[in-house]
C-alpha positions in Angstrom: 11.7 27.1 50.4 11.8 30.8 50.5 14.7 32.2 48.4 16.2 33.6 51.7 17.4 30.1 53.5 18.4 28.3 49.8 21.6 28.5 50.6 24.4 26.2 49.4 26.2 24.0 52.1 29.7 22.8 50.9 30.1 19.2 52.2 33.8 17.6 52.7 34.1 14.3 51.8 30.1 12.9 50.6 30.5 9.6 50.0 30.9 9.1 53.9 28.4 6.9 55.8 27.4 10.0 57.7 28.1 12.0 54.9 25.7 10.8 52.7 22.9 11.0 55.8 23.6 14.8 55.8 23.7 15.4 52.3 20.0 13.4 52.2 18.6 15.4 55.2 20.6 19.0 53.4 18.5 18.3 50.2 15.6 17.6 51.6 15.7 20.3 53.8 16.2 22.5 50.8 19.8 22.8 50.5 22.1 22.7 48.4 25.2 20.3 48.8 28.1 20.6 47.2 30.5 17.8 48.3 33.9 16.5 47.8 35.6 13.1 47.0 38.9 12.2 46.0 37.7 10.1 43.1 34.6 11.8 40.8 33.9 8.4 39.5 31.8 8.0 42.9 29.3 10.7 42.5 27.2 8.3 40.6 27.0 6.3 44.0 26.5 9.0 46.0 23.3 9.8 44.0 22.2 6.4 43.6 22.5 6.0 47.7 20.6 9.7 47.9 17.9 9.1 45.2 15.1 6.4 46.9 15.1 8.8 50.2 14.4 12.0 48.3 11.0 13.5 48.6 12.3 15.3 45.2 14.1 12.7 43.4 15.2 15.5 41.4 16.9 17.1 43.1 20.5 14.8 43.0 20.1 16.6 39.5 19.2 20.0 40.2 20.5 21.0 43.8 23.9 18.4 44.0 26.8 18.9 42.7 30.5 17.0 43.3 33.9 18.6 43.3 37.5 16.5 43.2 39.5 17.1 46.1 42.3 15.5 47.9 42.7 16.4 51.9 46.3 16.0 51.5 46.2 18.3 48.5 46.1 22.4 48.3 44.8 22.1 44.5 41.4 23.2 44.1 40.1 24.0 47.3 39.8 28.0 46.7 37.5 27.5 43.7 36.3 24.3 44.8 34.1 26.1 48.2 33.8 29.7 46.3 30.0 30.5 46.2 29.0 28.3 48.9 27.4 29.8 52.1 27.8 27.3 54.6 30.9 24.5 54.9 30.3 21.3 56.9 33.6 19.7 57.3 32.8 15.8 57.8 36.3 14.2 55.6 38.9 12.4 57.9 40.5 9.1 57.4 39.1 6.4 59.8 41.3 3.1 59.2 39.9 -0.3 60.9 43.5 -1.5 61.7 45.5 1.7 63.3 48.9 2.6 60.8 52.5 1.8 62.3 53.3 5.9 61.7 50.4 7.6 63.4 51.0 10.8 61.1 49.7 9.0 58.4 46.3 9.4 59.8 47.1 12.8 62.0 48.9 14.6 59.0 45.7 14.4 56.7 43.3 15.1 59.0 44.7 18.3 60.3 45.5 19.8 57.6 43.0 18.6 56.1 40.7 20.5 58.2 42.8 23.9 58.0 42.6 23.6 54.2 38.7 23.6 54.1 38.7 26.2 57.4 41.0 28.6 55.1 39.6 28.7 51.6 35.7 28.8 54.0 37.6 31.8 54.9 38.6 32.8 51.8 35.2 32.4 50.4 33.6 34.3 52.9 31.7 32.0 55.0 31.2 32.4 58.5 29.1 29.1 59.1 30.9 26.0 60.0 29.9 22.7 61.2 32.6 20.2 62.1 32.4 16.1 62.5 34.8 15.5 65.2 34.4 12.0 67.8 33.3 11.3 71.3 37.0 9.5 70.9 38.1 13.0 70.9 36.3 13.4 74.5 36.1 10.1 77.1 39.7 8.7 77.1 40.4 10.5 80.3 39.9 9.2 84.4 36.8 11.3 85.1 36.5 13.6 88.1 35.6 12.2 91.4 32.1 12.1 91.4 31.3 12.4 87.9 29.6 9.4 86.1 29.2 10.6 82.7 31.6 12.6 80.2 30.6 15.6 78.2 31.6 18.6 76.2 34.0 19.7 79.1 36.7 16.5 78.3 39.1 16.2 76.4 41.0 12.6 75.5 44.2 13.1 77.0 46.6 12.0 74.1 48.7 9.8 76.3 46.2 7.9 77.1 46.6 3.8 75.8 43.1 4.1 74.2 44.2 7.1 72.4 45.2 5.6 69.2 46.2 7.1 65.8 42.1 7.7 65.1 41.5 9.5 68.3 45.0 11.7 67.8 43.8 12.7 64.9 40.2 13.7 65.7 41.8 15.8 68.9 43.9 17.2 66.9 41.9 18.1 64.1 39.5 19.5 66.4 42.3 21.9 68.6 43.5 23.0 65.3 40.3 24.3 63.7 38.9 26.4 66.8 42.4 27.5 67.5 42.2 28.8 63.4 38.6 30.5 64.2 40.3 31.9 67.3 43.3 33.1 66.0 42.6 34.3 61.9 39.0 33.6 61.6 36.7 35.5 64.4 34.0 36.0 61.7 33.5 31.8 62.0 30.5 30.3 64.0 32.1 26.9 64.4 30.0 24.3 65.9 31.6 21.0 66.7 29.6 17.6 66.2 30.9 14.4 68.6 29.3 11.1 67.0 29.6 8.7 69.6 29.9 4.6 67.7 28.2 4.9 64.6 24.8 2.8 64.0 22.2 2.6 61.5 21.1 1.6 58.2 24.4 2.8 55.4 22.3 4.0 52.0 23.9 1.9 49.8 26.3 -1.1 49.7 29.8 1.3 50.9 30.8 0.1 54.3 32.3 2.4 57.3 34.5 1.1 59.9 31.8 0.5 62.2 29.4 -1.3 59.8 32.8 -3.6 58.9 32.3 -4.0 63.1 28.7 -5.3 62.6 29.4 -7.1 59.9 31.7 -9.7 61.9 29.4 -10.3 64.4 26.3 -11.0 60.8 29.2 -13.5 59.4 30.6 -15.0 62.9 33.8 -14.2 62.1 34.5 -14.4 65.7 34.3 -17.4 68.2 34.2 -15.4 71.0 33.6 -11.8 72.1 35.8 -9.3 73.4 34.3 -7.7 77.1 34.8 -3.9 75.1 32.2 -2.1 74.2 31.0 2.0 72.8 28.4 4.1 73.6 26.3 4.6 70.4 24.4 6.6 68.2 22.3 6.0 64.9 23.5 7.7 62.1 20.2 9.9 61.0 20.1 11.6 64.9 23.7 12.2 63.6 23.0 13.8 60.6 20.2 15.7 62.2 22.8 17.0 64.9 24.5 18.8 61.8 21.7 20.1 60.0 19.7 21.2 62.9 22.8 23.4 64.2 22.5 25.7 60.9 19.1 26.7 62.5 20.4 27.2 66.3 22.1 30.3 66.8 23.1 28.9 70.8 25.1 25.9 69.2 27.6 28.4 67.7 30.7 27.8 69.3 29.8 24.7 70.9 31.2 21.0 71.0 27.6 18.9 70.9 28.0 15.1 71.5 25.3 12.9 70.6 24.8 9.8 71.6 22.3 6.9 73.3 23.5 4.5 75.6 26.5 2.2 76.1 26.3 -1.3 74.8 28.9 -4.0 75.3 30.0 -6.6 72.3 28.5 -9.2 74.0 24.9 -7.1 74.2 25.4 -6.6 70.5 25.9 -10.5 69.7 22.7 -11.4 71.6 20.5 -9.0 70.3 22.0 -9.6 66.5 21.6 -13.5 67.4 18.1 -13.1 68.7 17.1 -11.2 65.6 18.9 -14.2 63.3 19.2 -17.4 65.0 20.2 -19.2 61.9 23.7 -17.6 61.8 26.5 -18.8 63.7 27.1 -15.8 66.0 29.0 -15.9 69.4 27.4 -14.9 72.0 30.2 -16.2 74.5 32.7 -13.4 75.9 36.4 -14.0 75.5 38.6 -13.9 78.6 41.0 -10.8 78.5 44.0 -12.8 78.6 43.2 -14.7 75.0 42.1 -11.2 73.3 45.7 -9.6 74.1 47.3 -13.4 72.6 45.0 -12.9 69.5 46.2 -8.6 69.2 49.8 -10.3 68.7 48.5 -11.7 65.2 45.2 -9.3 64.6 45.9 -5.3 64.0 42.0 -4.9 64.6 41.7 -6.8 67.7 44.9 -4.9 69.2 43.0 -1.6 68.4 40.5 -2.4 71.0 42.9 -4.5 73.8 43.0 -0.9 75.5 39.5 -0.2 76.6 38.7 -4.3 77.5 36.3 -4.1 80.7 36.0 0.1 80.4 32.7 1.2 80.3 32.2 4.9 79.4 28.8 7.2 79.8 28.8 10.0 77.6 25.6 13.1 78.4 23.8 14.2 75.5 22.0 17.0 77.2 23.3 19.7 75.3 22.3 18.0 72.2 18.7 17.8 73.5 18.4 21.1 75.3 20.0 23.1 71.8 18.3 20.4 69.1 15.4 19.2 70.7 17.1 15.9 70.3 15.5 12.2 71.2 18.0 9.8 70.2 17.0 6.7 68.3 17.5 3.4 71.0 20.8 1.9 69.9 19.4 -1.4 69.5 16.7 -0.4 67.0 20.4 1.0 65.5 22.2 -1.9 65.6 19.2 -3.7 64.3 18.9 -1.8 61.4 22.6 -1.1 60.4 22.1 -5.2 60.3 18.6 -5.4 58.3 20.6 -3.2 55.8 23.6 -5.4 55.6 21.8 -8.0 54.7 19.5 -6.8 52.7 22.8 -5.2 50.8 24.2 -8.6 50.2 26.6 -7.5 52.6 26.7 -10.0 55.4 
């Protein structure tokens, strides 16, 4: 690369499963990532999960580098970002079963957020790319007329689907353009909305939503709830994020990406098609017996809000700004599978 566009992108929270996409993509683009986690003992796995996609193996060595920080903590951060150009904020706590104090997930990732937003600022950056959700965006009735949500929306935080997760995202989100707004007008924020996360994890680490895939791989359930997400493979994710550095007209944008909507019980058949052996339900549970089973099951009564709701969410901004043609979620779901297995994971 020419000396001019090496430029050091500081990366909140790496051992993510999107994370770790970026920082791949980053160094291969010929970045370099500088990336936090709470615990330095997991560098090592972030660069074995980096290493076999590298077209320069060296560079985990050469253009990587790891930094100890805690979201909940002011320690460090100041010298932490100093000397990076660019900060791509992806850290924020994503729990499979939703905490009984909601501020327990809220309280991290907003000031979370403002803590890498302020010492960006402190260090002189004006680039920032944020991870927020489409959570953050299609919990709302939509407009007469409308079939599809986009950048417009915003999750009203009353809504019953509007759990601690989707507070916090929202909230996260308000609080870092209202801190460009307000103290930072040198920032060009862009804003990244993952719809339901698909697609192969680089190592063994499991997200929430692989944890979702994995239930279906181990038949963990005799039945199917009728809920379902629109979706989104993980690379077009990271691709989202990297490609905005180069695209002036995303600066001050919220860009979702996404594919299409698919419903638990799509997911079963096309997992059960690919492995017939395994004992995976393809039979959809009647609403009544899902809200019985959310009495006894924190994870099932995270989803009893948005049984039968089927949402549409318009990625044309993402392909009119990134050029963007979004991986089919099946070939997603197929290979956030392939890789579970393959992992010894399911």
């Amino acid at each position: 690369m020419a000396a001019a566009e090496t430029k050091t992108v500081f990366l909140t929270g790496v051992s993510g499963f999107i994370a770790k996409h970026i920082a791949l993509q980053l160094l291969n683009a010929g970045y370099g990532v500088r990336g936090s986690v709470r615990d330095m003992a997991r560098a090592d796995e972030v660069k074995a999960a980096l290493k076999p996609g590298l077209a320069d193996p060296g560079a985990v060595d050469e253009r990587l580098r790891f930094v100890a920080l805690d979201l909940g903590k002011d320690e460090g951060w100041d010298s932490a970002i100093e000397g990076a150009d660019i900060l791509m904020h992806t850290a924020s706590p994503f729990p499979l079963v939703q905490p009984k104090d909601e501020e327990s997930v809220i309280r991290p990732a907003v000031e979370g957020a403002l803590r890498a937003f302020k010492s960006a600022r402190q260090a002189g950056i004006r680039r920032v790319v944020m991870t927020s959700s489409s959570t953050a965006i299609m919990y709302k009735p939509l407009e007469p007329g409308r079939i599809s949500y986009n950048e417009s929306d915003w999750t009203e935080p009353g809504n019953p689907a509007a759990t601690p997760y989707v507070k916090s995202k929202i909230m996260a989100e308000k609080a870092a353009w209202d801190f460009v707004e307000a103290d930072a007008r040198e920032m060009a924020l862009t804003v990244i909305h993952p719809a339901f996360v698909l697609g192969p994890p680089l190592d063994r680490t499991l997200n929430t939503s692989l944890k979702v895939v994995r239930r279906f791989l181990k038949g963990t359930d005799p039945a199917n709830p009728r809920v379902g997400f629109p979706c989104v493979d993980v690379r077009d994710i990271a691709a989202m994020h990297v490609k905005a550095l180069s695209v002036p007209d995303s600066i001050g944008k919220r860009v979702l990406g996404s594919d299409r909507f698919l419903w638990f019980s799509d997911m079963a058949r096309i997992l059960k098609t690919a492995y017939p052996e395994r004992r995976i339900s393809t039979r959809t549970a009647p609403d009544w017996f899902i809200r019985v089973l959310s009495l006894v099951d924190p994870a099932v009564r995270t989803i009893t809000p948005t049984l039968g709701l089927q949402q549409t969410l318009s990625a044309a901004r993402a392909k009119e700004l990134f050029g963007m043609q979004f991986i089919d979620a099946e070939e997603s779901l197929l290979a956030s599978a392939a890789a579970l297995v393959a992992h010894g994971r399911a």
